[in-house]
C-alpha positions as CSV (number, residue, x, y, z in Angstrom):
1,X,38.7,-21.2,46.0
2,X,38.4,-17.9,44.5
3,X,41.6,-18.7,42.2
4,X,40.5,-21.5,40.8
5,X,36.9,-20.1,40.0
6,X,38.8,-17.0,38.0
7,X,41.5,-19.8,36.7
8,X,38.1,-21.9,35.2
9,X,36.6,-18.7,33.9
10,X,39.4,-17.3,32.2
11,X,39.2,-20.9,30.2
12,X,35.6,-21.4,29.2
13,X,35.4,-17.5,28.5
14,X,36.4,-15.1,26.2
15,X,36.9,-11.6,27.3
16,X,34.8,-8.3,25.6
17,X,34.2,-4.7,25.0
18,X,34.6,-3.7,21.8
19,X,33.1,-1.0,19.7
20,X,31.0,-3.9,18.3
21,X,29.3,-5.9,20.3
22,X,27.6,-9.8,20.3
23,X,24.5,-8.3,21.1
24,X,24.8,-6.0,17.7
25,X,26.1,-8.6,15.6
26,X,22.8,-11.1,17.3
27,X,20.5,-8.7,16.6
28,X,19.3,-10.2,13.4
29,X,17.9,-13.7,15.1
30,X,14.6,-14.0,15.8
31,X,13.9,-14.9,19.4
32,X,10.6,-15.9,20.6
33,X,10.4,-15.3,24.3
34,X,7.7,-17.8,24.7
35,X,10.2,-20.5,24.8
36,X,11.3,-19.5,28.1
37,X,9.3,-21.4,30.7
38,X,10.8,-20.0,33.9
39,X,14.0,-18.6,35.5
40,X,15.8,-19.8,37.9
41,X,17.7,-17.2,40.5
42,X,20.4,-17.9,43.0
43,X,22.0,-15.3,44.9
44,X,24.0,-14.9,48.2
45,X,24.8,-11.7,49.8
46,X,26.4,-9.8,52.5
47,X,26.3,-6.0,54.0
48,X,28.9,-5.2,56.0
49,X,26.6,-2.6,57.6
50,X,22.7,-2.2,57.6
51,X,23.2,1.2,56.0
52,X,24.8,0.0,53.3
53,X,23.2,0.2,50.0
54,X,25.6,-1.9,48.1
55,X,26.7,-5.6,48.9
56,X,28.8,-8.4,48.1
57,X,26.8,-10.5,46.6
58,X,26.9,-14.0,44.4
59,X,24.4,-13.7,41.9
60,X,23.5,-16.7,39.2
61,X,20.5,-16.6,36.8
62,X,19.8,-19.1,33.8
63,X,16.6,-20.1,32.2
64,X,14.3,-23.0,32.0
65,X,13.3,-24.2,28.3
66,X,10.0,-25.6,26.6
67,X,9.3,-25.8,23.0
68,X,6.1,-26.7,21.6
69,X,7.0,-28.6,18.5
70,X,10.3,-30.6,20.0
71,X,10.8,-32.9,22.7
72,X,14.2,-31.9,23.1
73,X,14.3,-29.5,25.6
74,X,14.9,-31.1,29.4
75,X,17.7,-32.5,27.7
76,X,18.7,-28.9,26.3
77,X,18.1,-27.7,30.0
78,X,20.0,-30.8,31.1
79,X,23.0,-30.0,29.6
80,X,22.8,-26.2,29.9
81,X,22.6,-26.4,33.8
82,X,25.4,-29.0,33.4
83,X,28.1,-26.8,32.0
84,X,26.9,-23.4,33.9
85,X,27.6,-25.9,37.4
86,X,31.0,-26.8,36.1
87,X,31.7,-23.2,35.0
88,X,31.3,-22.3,38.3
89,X,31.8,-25.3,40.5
90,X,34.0,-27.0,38.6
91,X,33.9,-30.7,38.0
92,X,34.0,-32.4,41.6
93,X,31.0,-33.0,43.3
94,X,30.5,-29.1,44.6
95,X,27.7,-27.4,43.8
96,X,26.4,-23.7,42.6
97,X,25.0,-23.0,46.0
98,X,28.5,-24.1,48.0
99,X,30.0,-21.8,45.7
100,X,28.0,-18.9,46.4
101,X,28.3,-19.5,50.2
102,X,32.0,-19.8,49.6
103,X,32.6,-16.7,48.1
104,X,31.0,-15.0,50.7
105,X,32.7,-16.5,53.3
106,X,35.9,-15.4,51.7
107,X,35.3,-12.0,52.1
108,X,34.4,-12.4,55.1
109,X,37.8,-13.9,56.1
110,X,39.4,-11.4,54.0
111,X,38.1,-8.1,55.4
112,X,38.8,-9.5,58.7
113,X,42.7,-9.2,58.1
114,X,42.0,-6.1,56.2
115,X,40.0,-4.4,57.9
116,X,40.6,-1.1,55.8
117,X,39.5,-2.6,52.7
118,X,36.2,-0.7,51.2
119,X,35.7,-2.5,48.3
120,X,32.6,-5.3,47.8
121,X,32.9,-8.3,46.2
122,X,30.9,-9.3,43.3
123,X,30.2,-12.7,41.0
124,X,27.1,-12.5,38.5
125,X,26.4,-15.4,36.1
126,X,24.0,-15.0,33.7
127,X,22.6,-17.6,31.0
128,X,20.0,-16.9,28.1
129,X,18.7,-17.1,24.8
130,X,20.3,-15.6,22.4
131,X,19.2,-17.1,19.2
132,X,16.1,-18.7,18.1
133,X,16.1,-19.3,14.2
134,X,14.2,-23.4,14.7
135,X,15.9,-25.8,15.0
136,X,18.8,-23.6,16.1
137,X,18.7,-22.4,19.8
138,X,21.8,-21.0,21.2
139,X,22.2,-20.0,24.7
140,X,25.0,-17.1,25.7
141,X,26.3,-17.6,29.4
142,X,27.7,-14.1,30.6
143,X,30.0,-14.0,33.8
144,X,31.6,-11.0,35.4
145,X,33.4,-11.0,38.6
146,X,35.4,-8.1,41.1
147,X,37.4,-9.1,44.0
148,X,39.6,-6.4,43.9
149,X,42.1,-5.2,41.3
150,X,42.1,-2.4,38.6
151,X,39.4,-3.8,36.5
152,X,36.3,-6.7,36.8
153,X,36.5,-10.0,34.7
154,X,34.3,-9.9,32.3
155,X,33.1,-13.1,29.6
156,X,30.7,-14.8,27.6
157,X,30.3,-18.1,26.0
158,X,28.1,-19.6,23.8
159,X,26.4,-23.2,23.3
160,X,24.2,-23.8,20.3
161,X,21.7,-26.7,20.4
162,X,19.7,-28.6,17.2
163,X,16.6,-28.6,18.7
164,X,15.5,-31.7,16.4
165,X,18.5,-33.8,18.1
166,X,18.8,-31.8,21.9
167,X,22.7,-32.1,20.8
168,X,25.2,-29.5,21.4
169,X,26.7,-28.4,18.1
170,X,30.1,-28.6,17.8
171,X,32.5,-27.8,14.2
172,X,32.6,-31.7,12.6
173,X,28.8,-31.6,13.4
174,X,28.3,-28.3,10.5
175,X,31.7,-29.4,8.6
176,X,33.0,-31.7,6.1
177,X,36.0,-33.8,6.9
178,X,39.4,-32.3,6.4
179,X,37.8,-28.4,6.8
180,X,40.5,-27.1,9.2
181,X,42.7,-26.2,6.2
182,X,39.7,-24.2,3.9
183,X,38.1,-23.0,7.5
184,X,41.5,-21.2,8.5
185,X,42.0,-19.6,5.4
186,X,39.0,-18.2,4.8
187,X,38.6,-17.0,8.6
188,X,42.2,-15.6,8.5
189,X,41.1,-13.4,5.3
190,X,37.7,-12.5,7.2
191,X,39.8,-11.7,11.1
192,X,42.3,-9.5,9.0
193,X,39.0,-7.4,6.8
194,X,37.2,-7.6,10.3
195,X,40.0,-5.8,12.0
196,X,41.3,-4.0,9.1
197,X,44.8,-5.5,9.3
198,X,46.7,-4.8,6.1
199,X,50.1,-5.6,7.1
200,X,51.2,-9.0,9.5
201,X,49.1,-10.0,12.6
202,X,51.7,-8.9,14.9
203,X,52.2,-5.8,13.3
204,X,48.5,-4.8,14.1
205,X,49.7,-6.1,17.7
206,X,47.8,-9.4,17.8
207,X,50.1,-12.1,19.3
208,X,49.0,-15.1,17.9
209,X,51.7,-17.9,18.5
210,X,54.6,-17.8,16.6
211,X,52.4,-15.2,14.5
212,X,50.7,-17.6,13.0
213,X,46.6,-17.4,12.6
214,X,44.3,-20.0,14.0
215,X,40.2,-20.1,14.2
216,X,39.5,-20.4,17.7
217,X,36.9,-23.4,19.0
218,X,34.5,-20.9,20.8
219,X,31.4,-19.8,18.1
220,X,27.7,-19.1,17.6
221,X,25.8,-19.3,15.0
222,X,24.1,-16.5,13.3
223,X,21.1,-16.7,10.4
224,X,23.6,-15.6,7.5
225,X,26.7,-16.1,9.3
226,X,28.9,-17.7,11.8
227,X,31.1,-15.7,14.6
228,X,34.1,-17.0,16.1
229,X,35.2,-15.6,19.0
230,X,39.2,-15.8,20.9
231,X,39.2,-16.4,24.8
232,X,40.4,-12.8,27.0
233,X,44.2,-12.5,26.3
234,X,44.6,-15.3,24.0
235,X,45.8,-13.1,21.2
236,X,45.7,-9.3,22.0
237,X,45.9,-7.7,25.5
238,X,42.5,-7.0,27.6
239,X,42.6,-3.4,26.6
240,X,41.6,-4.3,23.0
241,X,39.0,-5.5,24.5
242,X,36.2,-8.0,22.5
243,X,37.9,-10.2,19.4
244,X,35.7,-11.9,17.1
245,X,35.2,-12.3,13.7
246,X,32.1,-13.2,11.1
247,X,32.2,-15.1,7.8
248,X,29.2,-15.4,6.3
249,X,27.6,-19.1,5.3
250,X,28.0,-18.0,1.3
251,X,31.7,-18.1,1.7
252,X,31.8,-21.6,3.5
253,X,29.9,-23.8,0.9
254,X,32.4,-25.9,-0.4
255,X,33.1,-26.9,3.2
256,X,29.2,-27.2,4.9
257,X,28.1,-30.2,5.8
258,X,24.7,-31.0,3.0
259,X,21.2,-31.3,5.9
260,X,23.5,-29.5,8.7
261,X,22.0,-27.4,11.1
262,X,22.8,-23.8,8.9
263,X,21.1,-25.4,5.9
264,X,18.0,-26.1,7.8
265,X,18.1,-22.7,9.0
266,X,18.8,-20.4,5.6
267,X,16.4,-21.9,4.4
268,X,14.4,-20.0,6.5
C-alpha cells in the first residue's frame, strides 16, 4: 500500500526546493480569504509510547469554497476533493480515511519486525488557495511524506478553476490550435534565461530525453504570467531541487486564446 501511494505521488507531483520558491513567484495574486468557508481536517496517529512527543501521524487538510458573485463553487469543491481522494487513494473505491488507517497500520506491522527502528512515519496533504485574481482561482495541493530513507518526498500540484464556468483549466482551454510548436519555443528560450543555461540542456546537467526540450503539462497561472513546473526527477536529479519556469502573458499573444481566462484577468 505504501508503494503505490509514493508511486501515485511521484506522478501527480512535481518535486521542490529551490532558491525560488512558488510561494515567491505567487506572491503577486491577490487572495481574499473570505472565500474560504471552512476546513476540513483528517488525521490519524500513533505514539509508540505515552511519553512520546512526536508521532506517526496521517495528516490531510483542504478547504471548503464559497464565492459570493458565482455559483460555481460546490462544483469547484466537487472536483477539488475528487482529485485530493485519488491522489491519495487512488482510483478504486478506497477512501481518504482507509488510507490514513492504513498507513498506520503499516507501521505498526513494520516496527513489529523491527523492533529497533526509531524513526516515525509521517504523510501530510495539504490543499489551498493560492490565487484569487476573479474569475481565476487556483488551488496548490502540497504533499510530503517520510517512511524512512535519507530524505522525505516532498510535492505540489496545482489546479486552476474559471470561476464563471466551475471548469478546471487545462492548455487548449487558454491556447489556440496548433500552439505546441510557438509554446515550446518560447518556453525553451524562457527555461534556458530562467536557469541561465548558455550552452546545451545537458551540458547544464538537465536530462531531458534525448536532450531535447519539452513544456511540461503541470502549470498555474499567475496575473502577468504563467509558470510551468517539471514533475521530481523528470529532468534533473532531486538535489537540484524545484524546476519551473515563467513566461510572461506579453510574450504568448500570438498564441492566447481571444475571451480566455488570462484576458479576463489582465484586464484587471
Amino acid at each position: 500500500m505504501r508503494n503505490l501511494i509514493l508511486i501515485t505521488l511521484c506522478i501527480m507531483f512535481v518535486a521542490c526546493e529551490s532558491n525560488q520558491t512558488p510561494e515567491e513567484k505567487l506572491a503577486e495574486a491577490r487572495i481574499d480569504a473570505k472565500i474560504i468557508d471552512r476546513y476540513v481536517h483528517l488525521n490519524e496517529s500513533f505514539k509508540r509510547n505515552k511519553e512520546d512527543i512526536d508521532s506517526t501521524y496521517f495528516d490531510v487538510k483542504y478547504p471548503i469554497l464559497k464565492l459570493e458573485n458565482y455559483n460555481s463553487d460546490s462544483v469547484i469543491n466537487a472536483q477539488v476533493f475528487h482529485d485530493l481522494k485519488e491522489s491519495i487513494a487512488g482510483k478504486g473505491q478506497s477512501t481518504i480515511q482507509k488510507q490514513m488507517k492504513d498507513f498506520v497500520s503499516d507501521y505498526k506491522r513494520f516496527i513489529k519486525r523491527h523492533e529497533d527502528y526509531k524513526h516515525n512515519w509521517t504523510s501530510q496533504f495539504r490543499v489551498d488557495v493560492s490565487t484569487y485574481i476573479p474569475p481565476l482561482v487556483v488551488f496548490k495541493r502540497e504533499m510530503i511524506m517520510y517512511t524512512g530513507g535519507a530524505h522525505p518526498n516532498y510535492g505540489y500540484a496545482y489546479q486552476n478553476f474559471d470561476a464563471d464556468t466551475g471548469k478546471e483549466i487545462k492548455l487548449e482551454d487558454i491556447f489556440v490550435e496548433n500552439y505546441e510548436h510557438i509554446l515550446e519555443k518560447i518556453g525553451e528560450t524562457a527555461f534556458k534565461q530562467e536557469h541561465k543555461i548558455v550552452g546545451s540542456l545537458l551540458d547544464a546537467n538537465f536530462t531531458f530525453p534525448r536532450n531535447k526540450f519539452y513544456v511540461p503539462e503541470e502549470f498555474t497561472l499567475l496575473h502577468k504570467s504563467i509558470m510551468f513546473m517539471y514533475p521530481l526527477y523528470a529532468v534533473a536529479p532531486y538535489s537540484k531541487g524545484s524546476i519551473h519556469f515563467e513566461i510572461p502573458y506579453t510574450e504568448l499573444k500570438s498564441i492566447i486564446k481571444p475571451n480566455s481566462i488570462i484576458q479576463k484577468i489582465t484586464r484587471k
